[in-house]
TIMIMAR-478102 format. One line per field, with one value per residue: z, x, y of N, C-alpha, C, O in turn; residue number from 1. Coordinates in pm, 1 decimal, decimal comma, padded with zeros to 6 digits, m for minus. Layout:
// TIMIMAR-478102
nc3 <- c(Z / ...)
nc1 <- c(X / ...)
nc2 <- c(Y / ...)
cac3 <- c(Z / ...)
cac1 <- c(X / ...)
cac2 <- c(Y / ...)
cc3 <- c(Z / ...)
cc1 <- c(X / ...)
cc2 <- c(Y / ...)
oc3 <- c(Z / ...)
oc1 <- c(X / ...)
oc2 <- c(Y / ...)
num <- c(NUM / ...)
***
This chain:
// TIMIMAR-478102
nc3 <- c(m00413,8 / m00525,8 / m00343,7 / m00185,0 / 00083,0 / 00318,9 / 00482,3 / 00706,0 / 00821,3 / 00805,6 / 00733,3 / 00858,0 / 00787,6 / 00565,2 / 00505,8 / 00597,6 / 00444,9 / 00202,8 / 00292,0 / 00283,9 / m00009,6 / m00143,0 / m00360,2 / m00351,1 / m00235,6 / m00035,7 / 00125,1 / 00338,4 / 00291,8 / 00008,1 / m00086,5 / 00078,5 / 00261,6 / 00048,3 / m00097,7 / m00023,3 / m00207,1 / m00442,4 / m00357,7 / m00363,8 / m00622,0 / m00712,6 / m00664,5 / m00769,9 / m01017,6 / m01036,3 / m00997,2 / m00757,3 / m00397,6 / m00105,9 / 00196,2 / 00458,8 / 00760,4 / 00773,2 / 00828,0 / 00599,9 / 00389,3 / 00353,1 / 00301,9 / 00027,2 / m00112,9 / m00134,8 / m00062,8 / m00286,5 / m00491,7 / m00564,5 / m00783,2 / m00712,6 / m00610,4 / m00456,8 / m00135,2 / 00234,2 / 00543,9 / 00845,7 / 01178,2 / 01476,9 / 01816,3 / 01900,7 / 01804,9 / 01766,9 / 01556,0 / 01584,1 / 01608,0 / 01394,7 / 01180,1 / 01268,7 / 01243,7 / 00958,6 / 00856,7 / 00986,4 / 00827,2 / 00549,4 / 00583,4 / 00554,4 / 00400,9 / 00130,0 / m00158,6 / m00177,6 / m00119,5 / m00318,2 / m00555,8 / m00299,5 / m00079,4 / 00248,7 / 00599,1 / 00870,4 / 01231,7 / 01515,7 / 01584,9 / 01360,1 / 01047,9 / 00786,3 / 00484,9 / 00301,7 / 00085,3 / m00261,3)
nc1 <- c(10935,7 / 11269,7 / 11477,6 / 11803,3 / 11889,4 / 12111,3 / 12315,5 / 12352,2 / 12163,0 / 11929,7 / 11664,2 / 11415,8 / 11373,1 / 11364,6 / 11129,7 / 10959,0 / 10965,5 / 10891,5 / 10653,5 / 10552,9 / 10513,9 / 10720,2 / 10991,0 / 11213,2 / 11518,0 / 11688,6 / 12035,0 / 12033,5 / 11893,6 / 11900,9 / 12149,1 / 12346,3 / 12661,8 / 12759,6 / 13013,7 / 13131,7 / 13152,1 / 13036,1 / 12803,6 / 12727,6 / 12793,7 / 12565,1 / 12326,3 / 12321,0 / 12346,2 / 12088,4 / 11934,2 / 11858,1 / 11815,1 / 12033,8 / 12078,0 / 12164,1 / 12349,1 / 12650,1 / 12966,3 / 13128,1 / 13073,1 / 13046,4 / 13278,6 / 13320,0 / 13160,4 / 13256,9 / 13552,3 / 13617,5 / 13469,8 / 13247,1 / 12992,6 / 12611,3 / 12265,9 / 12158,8 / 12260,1 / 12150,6 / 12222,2 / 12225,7 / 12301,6 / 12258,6 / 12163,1 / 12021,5 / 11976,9 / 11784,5 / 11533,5 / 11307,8 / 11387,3 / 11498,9 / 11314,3 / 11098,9 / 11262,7 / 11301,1 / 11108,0 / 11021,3 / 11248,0 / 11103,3 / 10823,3 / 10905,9 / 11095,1 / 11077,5 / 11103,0 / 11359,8 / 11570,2 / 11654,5 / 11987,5 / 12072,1 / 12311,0 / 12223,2 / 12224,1 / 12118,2 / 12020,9 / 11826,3 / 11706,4 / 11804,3 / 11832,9 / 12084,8 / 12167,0 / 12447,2 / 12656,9 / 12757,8)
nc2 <- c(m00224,9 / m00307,4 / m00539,9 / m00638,1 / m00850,7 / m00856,3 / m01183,2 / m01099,0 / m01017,8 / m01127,8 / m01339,7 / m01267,6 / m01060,8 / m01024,7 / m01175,3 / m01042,4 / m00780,1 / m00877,3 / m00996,0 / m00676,8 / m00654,2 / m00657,4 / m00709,0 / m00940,5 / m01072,5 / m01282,3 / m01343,5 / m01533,0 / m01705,5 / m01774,4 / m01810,5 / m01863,0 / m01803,3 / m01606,4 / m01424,4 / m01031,9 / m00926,2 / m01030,9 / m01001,4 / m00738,6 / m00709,0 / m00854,8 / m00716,7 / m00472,7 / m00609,5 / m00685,3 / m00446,4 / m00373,4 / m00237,6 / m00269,0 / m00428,4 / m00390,6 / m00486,5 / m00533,8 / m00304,0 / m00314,3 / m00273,4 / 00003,4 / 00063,2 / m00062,0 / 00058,8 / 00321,7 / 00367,6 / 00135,5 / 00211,8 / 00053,9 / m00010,5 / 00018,4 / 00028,2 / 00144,9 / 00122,9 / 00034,5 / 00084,9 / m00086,1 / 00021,9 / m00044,0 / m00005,7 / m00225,3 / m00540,1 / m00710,3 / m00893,6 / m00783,2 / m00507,9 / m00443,5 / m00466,2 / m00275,6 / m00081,0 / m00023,9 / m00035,2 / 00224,2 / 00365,3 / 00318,3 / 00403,0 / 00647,3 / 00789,4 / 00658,3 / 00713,0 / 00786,5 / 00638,9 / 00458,7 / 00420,9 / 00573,0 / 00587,1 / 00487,0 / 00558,2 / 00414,8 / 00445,1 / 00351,2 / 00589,5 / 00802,0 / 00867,4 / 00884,2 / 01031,4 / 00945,5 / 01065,3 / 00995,5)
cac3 <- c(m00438,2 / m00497,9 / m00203,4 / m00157,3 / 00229,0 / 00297,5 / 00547,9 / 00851,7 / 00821,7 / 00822,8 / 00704,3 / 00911,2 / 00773,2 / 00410,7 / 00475,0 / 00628,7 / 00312,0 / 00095,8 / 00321,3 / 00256,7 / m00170,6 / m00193,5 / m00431,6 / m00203,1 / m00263,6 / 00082,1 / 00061,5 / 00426,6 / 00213,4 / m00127,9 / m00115,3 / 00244,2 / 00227,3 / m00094,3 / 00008,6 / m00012,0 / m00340,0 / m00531,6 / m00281,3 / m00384,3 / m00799,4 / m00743,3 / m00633,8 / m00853,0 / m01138,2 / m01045,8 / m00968,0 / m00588,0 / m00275,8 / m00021,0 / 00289,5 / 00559,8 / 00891,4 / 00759,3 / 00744,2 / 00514,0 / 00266,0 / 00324,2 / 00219,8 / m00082,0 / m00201,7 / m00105,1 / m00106,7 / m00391,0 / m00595,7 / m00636,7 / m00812,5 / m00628,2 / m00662,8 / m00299,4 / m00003,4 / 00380,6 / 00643,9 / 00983,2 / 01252,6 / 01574,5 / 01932,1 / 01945,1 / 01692,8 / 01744,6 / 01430,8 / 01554,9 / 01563,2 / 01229,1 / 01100,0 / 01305,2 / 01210,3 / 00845,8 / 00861,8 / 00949,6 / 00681,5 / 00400,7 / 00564,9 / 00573,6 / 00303,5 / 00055,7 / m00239,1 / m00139,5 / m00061,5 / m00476,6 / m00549,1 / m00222,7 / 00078,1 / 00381,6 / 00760,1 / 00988,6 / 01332,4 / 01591,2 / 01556,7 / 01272,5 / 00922,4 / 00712,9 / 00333,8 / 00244,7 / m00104,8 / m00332,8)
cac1 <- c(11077,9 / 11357,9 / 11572,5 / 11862,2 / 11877,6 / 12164,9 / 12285,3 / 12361,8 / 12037,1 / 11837,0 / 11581,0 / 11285,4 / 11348,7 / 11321,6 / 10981,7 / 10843,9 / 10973,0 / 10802,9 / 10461,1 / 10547,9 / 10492,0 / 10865,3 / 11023,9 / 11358,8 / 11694,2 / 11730,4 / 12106,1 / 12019,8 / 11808,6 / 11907,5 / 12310,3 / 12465,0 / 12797,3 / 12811,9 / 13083,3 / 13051,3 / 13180,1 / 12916,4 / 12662,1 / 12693,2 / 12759,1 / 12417,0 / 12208,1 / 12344,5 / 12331,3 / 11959,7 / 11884,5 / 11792,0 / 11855,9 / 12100,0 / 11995,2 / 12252,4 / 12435,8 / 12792,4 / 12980,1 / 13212,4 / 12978,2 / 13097,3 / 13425,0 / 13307,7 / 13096,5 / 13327,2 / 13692,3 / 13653,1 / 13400,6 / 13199,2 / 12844,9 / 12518,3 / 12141,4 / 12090,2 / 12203,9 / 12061,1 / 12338,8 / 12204,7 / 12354,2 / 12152,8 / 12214,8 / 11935,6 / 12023,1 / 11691,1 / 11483,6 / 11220,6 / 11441,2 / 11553,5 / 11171,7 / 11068,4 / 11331,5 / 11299,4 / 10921,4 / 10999,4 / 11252,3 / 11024,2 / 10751,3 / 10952,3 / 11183,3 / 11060,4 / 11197,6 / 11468,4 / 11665,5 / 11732,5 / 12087,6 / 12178,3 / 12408,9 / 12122,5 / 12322,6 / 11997,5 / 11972,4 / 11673,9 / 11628,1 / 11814,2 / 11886,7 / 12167,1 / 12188,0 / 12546,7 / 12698,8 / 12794,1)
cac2 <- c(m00207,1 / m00457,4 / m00566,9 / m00779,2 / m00874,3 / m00949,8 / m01250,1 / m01112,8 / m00921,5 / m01208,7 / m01410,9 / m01293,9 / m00923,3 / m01050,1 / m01252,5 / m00908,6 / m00729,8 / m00982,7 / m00936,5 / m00613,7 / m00660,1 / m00611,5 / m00847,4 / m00966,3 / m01185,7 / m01318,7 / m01430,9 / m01625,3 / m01857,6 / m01891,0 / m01805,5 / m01888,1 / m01775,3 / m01534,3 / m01343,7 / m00905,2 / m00859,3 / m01104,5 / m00902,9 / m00568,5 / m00749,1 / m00900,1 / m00640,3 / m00386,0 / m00612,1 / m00689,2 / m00357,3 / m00393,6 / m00173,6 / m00343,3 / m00372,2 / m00478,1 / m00439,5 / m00520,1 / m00162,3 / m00314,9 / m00197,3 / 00129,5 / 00079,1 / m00131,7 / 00209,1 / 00483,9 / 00352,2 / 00109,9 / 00298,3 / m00006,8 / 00062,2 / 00012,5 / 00079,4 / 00203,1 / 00081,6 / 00069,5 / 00022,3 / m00028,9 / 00071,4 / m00063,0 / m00094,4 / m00345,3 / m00639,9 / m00835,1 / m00895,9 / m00685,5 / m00372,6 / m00457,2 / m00496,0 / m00121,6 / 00051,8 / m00022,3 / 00022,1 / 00347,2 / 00436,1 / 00322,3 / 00502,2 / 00836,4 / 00797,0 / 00518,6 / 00779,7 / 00802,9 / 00460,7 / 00448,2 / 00472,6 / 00625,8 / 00514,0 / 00543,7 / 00473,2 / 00412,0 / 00382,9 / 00346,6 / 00754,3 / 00885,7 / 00837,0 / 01027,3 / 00968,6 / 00985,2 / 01133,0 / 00820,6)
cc3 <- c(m00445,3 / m00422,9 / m00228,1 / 00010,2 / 00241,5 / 00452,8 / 00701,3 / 00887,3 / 00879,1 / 00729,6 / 00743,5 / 00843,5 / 00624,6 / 00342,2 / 00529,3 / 00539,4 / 00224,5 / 00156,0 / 00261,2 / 00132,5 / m00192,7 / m00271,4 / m00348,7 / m00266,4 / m00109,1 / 00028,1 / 00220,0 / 00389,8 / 00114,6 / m00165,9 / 00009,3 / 00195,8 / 00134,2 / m00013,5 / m00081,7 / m00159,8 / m00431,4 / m00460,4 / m00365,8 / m00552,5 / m00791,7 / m00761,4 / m00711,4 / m00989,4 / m01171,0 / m01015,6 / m00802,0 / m00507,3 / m00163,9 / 00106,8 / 00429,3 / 00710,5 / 00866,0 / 00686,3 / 00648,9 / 00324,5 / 00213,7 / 00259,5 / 00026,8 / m00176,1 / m00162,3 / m00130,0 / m00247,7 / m00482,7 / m00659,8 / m00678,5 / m00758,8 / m00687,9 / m00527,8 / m00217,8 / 00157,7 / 00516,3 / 00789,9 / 01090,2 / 01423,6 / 01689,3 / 02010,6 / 01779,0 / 01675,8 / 01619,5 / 01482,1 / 01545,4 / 01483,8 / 01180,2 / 01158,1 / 01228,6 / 01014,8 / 00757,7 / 00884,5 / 00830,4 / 00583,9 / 00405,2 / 00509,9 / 00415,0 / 00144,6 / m00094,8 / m00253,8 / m00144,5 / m00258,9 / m00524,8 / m00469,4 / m00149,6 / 00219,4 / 00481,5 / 00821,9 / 01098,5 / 01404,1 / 01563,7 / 01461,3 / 01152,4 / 00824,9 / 00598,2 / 00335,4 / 00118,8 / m00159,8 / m00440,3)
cc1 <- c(11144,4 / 11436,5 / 11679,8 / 11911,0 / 12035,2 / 12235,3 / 12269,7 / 12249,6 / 11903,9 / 11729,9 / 11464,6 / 11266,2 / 11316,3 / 11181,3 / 10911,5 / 10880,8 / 10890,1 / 10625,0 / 10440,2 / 10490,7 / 10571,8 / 10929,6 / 11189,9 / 11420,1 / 11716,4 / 11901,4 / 12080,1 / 11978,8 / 11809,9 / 12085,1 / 12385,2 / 12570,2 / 12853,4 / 12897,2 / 13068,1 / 13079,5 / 13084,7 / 12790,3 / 12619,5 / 12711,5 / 12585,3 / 12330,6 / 12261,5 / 12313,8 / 12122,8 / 11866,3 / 11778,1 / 11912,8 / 11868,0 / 12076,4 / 12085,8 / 12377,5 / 12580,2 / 12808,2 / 13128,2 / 13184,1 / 12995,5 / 13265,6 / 13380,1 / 13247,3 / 13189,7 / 13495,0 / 13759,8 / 13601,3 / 13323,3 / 13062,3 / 12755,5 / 12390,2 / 12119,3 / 12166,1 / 12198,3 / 12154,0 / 12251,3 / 12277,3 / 12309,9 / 12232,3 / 12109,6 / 11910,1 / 11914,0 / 11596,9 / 11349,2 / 11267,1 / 11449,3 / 11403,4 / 11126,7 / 11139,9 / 11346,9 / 11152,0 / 10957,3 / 11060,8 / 11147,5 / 10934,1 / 10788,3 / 11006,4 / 11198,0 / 11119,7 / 11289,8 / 11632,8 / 11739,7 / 11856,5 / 12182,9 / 12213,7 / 12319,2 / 12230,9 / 12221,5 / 12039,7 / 11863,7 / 11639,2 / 11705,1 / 11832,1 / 11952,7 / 12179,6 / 12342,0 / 12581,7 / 12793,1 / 12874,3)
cc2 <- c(m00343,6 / m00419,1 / m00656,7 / m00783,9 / m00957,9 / m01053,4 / m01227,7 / m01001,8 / m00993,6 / m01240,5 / m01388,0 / m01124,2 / m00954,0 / m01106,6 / m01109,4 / m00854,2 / m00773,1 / m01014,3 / m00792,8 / m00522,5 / m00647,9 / m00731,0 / m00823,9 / m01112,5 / m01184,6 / m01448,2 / m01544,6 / m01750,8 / m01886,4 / m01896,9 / m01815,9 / m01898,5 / m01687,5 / m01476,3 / m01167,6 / m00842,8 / m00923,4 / m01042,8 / m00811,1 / m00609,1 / m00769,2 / m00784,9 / m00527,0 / m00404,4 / m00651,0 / m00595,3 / m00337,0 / m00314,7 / m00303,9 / m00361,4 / m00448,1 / m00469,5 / m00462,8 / m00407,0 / m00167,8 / m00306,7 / m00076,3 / 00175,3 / 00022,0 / m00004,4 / 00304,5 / 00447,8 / 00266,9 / 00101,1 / 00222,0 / 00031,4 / m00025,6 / 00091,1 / 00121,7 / 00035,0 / 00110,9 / 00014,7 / 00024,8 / m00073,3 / 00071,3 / m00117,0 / m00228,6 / m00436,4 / m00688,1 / m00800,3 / m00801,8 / m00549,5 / m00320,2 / m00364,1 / m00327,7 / m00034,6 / 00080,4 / m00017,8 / 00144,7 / 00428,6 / 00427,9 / 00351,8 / 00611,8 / 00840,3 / 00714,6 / 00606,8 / 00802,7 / 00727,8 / 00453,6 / 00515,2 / 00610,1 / 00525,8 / 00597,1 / 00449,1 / 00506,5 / 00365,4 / 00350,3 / 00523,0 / 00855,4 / 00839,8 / 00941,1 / 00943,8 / 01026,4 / 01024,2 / 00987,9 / 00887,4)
oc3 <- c(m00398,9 / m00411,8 / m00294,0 / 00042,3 / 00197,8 / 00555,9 / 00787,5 / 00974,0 / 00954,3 / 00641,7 / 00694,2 / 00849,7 / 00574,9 / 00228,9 / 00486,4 / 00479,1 / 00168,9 / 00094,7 / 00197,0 / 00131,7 / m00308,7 / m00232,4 / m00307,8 / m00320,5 / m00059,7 / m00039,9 / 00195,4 / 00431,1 / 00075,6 / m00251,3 / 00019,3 / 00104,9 / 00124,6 / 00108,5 / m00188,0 / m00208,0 / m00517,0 / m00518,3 / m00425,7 / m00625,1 / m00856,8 / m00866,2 / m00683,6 / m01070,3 / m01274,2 / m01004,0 / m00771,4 / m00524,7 / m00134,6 / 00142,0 / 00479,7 / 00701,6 / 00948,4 / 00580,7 / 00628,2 / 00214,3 / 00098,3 / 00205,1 / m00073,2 / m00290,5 / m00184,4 / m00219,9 / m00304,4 / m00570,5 / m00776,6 / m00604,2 / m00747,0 / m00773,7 / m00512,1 / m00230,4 / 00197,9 / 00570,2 / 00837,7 / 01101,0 / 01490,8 / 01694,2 / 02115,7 / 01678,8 / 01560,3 / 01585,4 / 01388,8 / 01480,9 / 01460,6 / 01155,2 / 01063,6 / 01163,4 / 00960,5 / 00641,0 / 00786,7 / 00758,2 / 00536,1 / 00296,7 / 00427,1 / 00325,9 / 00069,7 / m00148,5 / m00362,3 / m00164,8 / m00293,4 / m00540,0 / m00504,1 / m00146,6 / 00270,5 / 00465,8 / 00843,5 / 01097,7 / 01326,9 / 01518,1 / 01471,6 / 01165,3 / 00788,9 / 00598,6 / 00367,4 / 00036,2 / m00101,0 / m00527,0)
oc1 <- c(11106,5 / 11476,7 / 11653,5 / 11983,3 / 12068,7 / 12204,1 / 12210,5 / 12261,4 / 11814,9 / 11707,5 / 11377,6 / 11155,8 / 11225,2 / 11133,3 / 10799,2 / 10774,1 / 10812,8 / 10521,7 / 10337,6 / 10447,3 / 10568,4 / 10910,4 / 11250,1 / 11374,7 / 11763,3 / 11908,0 / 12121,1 / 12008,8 / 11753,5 / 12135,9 / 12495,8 / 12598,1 / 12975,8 / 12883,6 / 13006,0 / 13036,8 / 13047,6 / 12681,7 / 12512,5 / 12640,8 / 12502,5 / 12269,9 / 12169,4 / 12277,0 / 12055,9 / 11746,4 / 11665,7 / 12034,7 / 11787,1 / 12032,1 / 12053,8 / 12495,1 / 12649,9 / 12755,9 / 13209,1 / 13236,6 / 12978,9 / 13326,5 / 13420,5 / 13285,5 / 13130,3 / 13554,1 / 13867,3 / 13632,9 / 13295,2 / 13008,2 / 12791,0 / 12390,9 / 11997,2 / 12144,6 / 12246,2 / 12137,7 / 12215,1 / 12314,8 / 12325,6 / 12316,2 / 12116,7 / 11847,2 / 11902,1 / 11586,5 / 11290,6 / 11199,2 / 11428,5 / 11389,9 / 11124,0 / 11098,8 / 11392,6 / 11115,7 / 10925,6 / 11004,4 / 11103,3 / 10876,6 / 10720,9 / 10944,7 / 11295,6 / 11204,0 / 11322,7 / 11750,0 / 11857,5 / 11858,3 / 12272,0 / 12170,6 / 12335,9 / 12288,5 / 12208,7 / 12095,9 / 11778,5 / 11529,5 / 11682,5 / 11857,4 / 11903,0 / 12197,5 / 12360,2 / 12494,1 / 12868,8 / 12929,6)
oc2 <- c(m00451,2 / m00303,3 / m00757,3 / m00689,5 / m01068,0 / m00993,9 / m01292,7 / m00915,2 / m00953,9 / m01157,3 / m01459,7 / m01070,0 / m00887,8 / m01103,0 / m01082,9 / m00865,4 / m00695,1 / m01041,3 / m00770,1 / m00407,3 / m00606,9 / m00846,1 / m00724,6 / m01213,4 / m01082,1 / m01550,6 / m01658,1 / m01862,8 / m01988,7 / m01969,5 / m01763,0 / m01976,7 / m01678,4 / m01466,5 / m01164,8 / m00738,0 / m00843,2 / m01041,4 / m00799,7 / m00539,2 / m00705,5 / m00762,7 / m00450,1 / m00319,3 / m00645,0 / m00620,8 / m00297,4 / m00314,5 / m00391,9 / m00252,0 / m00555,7 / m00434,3 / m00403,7 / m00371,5 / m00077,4 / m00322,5 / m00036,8 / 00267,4 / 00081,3 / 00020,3 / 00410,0 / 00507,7 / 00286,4 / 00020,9 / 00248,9 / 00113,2 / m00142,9 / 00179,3 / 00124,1 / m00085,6 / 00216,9 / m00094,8 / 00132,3 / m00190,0 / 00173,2 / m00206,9 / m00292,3 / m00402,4 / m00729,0 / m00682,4 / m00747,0 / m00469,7 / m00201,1 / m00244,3 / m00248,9 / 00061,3 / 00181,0 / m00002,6 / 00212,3 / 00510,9 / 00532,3 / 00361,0 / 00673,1 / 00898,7 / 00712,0 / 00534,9 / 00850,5 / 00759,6 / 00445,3 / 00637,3 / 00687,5 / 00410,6 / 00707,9 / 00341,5 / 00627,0 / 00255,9 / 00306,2 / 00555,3 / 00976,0 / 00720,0 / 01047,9 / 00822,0 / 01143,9 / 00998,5 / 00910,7 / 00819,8)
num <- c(1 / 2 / 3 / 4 / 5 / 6 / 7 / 8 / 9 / 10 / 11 / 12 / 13 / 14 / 15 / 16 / 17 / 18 / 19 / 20 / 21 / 22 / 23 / 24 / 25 / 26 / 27 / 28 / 29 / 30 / 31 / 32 / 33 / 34 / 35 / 36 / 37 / 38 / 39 / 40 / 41 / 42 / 43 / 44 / 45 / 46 / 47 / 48 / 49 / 50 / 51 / 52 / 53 / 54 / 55 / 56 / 57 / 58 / 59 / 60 / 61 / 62 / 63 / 64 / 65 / 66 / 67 / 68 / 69 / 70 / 71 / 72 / 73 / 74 / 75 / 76 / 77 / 78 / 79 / 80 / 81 / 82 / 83 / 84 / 85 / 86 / 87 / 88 / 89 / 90 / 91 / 92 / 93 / 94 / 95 / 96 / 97 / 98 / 99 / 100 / 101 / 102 / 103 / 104 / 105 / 106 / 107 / 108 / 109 / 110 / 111 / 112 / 113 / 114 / 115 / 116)
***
């Protein structure tokens, strides 16, 4: 799959994506600073699922109807990069069909696809 990671996601979740075989836009390491509206342009216009803990994502898809190829909000009461890296090992076990042009809100034990 394509990814775009984005910063406050990290850098260590984008190199396990990319062990993964996932082709990945880490903006930690090649765009520090894009700000959320050139985010959600990028990865829409490069056809990549979003993948990111700011839920001002959710406004950006739902209140100002911006377009998107999928993305992966998470939602974690444990921030550390291995949470990240588990809990997104398990979506794309469970759900790896899925993630394409929807709005997924993951936490450590659930995941709800929203209506886009």
């Amino acid at each position: 799959m394509r990814f775009l990671v984005d910063e406050c996601t990290g850098p260590a979740v984008a190199r396990w994506l990319c062990g993964q075989g996932h082709e990945v836009f880490c903006v930690y390491s090649e765009a520090r600073g894009m700000n959320d509206d050139d985010v959600i342009r990028k990865a829409f216009a490069e056809d990549r699922v979003l993948i990111t803990n700011d839920k001002d994502f959710g406004e950006k898809v739902y209140r100002e109807r911006r377009p998107h190829k999928g993305v992966v909000l998470l939602r974690l009461d444990d921030e550390r990069t291995s949470g990240k890296i588990d809990t997104i090992r398990r979506l794309l076990d469970r759900y790896p069909d899925r993630l394409t042009g929807a709005f997924a809100v993951v936490t450590e034990t659930r995941v709800r696809f929203a209506r886009t």
